[in-house]
N, C-alpha and C positions, 0 to 999 in steps of 0.2 A: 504493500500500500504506500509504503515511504516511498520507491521506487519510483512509483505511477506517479504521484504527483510532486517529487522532484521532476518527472522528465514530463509535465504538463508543465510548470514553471516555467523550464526551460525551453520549450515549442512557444510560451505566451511571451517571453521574454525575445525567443527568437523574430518572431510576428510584429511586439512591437518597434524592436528596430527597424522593420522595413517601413514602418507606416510614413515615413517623412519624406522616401524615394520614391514607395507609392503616391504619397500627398502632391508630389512634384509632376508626377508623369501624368495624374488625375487633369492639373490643372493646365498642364501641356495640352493635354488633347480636348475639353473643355475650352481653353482658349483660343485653339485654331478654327471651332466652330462656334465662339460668341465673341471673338474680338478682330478678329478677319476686315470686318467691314469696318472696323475703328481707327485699328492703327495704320493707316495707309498713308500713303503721300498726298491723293486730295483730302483728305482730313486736315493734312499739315496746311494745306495749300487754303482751303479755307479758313481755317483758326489763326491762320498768321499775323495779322494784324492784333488780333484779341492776344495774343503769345508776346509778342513783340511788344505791345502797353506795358502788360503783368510786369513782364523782364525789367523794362523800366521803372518801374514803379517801385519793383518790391525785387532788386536784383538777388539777395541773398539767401531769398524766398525761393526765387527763381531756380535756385543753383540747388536747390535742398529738393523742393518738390520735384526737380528733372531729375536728380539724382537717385530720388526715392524711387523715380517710376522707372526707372533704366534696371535698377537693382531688383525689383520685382519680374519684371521683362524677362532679364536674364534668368534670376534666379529660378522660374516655375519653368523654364522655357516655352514664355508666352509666345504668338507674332508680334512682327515688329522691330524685333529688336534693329534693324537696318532702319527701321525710318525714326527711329529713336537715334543713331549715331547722327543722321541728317539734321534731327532737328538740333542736337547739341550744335552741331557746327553752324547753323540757321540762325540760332539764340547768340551764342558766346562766339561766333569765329574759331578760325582752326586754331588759334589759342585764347585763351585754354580751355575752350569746347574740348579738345581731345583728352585732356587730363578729363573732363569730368567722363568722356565716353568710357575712356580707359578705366578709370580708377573703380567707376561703376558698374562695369561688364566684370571685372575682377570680384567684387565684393560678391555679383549675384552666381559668378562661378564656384567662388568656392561653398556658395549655399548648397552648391548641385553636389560639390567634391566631398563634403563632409556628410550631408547626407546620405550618398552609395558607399561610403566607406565605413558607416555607420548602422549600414544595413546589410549589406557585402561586402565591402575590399577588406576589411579586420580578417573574415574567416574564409573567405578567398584567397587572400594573402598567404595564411597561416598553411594554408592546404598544401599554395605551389611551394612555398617551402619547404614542407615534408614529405612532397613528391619526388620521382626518382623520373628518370631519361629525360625526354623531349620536353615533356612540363617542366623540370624545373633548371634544364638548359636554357629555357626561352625566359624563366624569370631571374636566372643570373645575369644573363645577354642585359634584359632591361636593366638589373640592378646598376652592371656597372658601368650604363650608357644613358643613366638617367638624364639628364644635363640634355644632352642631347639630344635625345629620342623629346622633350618637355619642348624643348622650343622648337621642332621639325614638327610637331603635329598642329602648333601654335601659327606658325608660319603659312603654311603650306594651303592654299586658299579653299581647295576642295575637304578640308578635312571638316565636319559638321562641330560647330560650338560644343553642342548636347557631348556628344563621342568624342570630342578633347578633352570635355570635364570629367568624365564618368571612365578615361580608359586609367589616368593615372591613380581614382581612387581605390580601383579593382586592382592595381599591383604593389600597393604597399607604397607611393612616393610619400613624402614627408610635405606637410601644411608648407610649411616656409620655400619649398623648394617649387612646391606648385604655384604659390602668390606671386612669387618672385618672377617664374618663369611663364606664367601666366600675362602678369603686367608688363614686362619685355615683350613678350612675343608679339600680342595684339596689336602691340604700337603702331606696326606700319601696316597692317590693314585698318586698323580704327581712324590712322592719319588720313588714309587715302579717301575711307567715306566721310570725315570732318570735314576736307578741304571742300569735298562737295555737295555739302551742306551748306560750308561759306557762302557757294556760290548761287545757293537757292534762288535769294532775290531777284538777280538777273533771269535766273530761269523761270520764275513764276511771270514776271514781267513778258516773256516773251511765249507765254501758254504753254511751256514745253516739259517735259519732266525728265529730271536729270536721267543722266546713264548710269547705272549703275553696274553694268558692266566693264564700268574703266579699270577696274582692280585684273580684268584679265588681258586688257592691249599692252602688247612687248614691253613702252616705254614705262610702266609699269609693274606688269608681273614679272620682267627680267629681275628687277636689284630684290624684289621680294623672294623669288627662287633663290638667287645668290645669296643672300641670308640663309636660309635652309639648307643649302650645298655646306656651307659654312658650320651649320651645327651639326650637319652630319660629318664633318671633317674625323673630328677627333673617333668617331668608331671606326671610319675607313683603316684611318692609320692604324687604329689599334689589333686592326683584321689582319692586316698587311705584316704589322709586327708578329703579331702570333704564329703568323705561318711561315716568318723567316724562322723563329724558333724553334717550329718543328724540322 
């Protein structure tokens, strides 16, 4: 009887750690079918004058409530979050619009990061660890390439927000390592949809809607790959050495 409901505790206790990954994915998919039609660019496109008053009026106000709603965004993975970079840069300029996009796309990441690691990656982690062959080859590989593999998935434009946050919580990385490599990484994709957010006005003005495809035209996605080649450097060499070793 001891038995039974020690290991009911521990199923209830397992259950409730998932509830906050659950609470997140709930409100992901929830949001793509009640907030769809909200957070769009003619949203922005209408409200901008009414946006643009507030800002003025009440700037610190301004920087708090965009902040708040960016961190929400991110964190449940609502839509929007791109017409949320646009508007930072729309309000504040691509400075320091980009620190608030950055700083607040970081805060609502690691709401993702701590919550799957808080319901998975702890006993995920724990498992590849006391695994043997292939499993726990692949989580040594990551161990000692953390650094790098953190800002190549940051980087890399095709890789989905949600699955850059939730892959480093499922292998064990460390808080500090993921904020850090986090708030680096985003910069120059967060920079590049800031800058064209700056440039709303002009766009609005001329009934057009920005591209937002600019983040993949060469003069562009080149220096953002080279970044990436760059963090992948240090595992290439370290491949390269291993095998002169052998």
């Amino acid at each position: 009887m001891a038995d039974m409901t020690e290991t009911e505790t521990k199923t209830r206790a397992g259950w409730a750690r998932m509830l906050p990954l659950a609470g997140i994915i709930t409100a992901a998919l929830g949001g793509a079918w009640l907030l769809g039609d909200y957070l769009t660019f003619e949203a922005l496109r209408d409200n901008r004058e009414a946006l643009i008053a507030y800002r003025d009026a009440h700037y610190l106000a301004a920087v708090a409530v965009f902040m708040g709603i960016y961190i929400v965004i991110a964190g449940f993975s609502l839509p929007g979050a791109t017409i949320a970079t646009l508007a930072g840069g729309f309000l504040f300029g691509t400075f320091p619009g980009v620190i608030y996009n950055v700083g607040a796309a970081t805060v609502g990441a690691v709401i993702i990061f701590l919550a799957a690691r808080w319901g998975l990656g702890e006993k995920l982690s724990a498992k590849m660890d006391a695994s043997e062959g292939r499993v726990k080859a692949i989580k040594e590989g990551i161990d000692e390439n953390q650094w790098s593999m953190l800002f190549l998935i940051r980087l890399v434009p095709v890789v989905p927000f949600f699955v850059a946050n939730l892959i480093p919580a499922l292998v064990g990385v460390s808080l500090w390592r993921y904020v850090v490599s986090t708030f680096i990484g985003i910069i120059p994709g967060g920079l590049v949809y800031t800058s064209v957010g700056a440039g709303l006005g002009e766009v609005f003005a001329r009934g057009e809607t920005p591209n937002l495809g600019i983040i993949f035209e060469p003069h562009v996605l080149l220096p953002i790959l080279g970044l990436a080649a760059l963090a992948l450097l240090p595992v290439v060499l370290k491949a390269i050495r291993g095998k002169e070793a052998i």
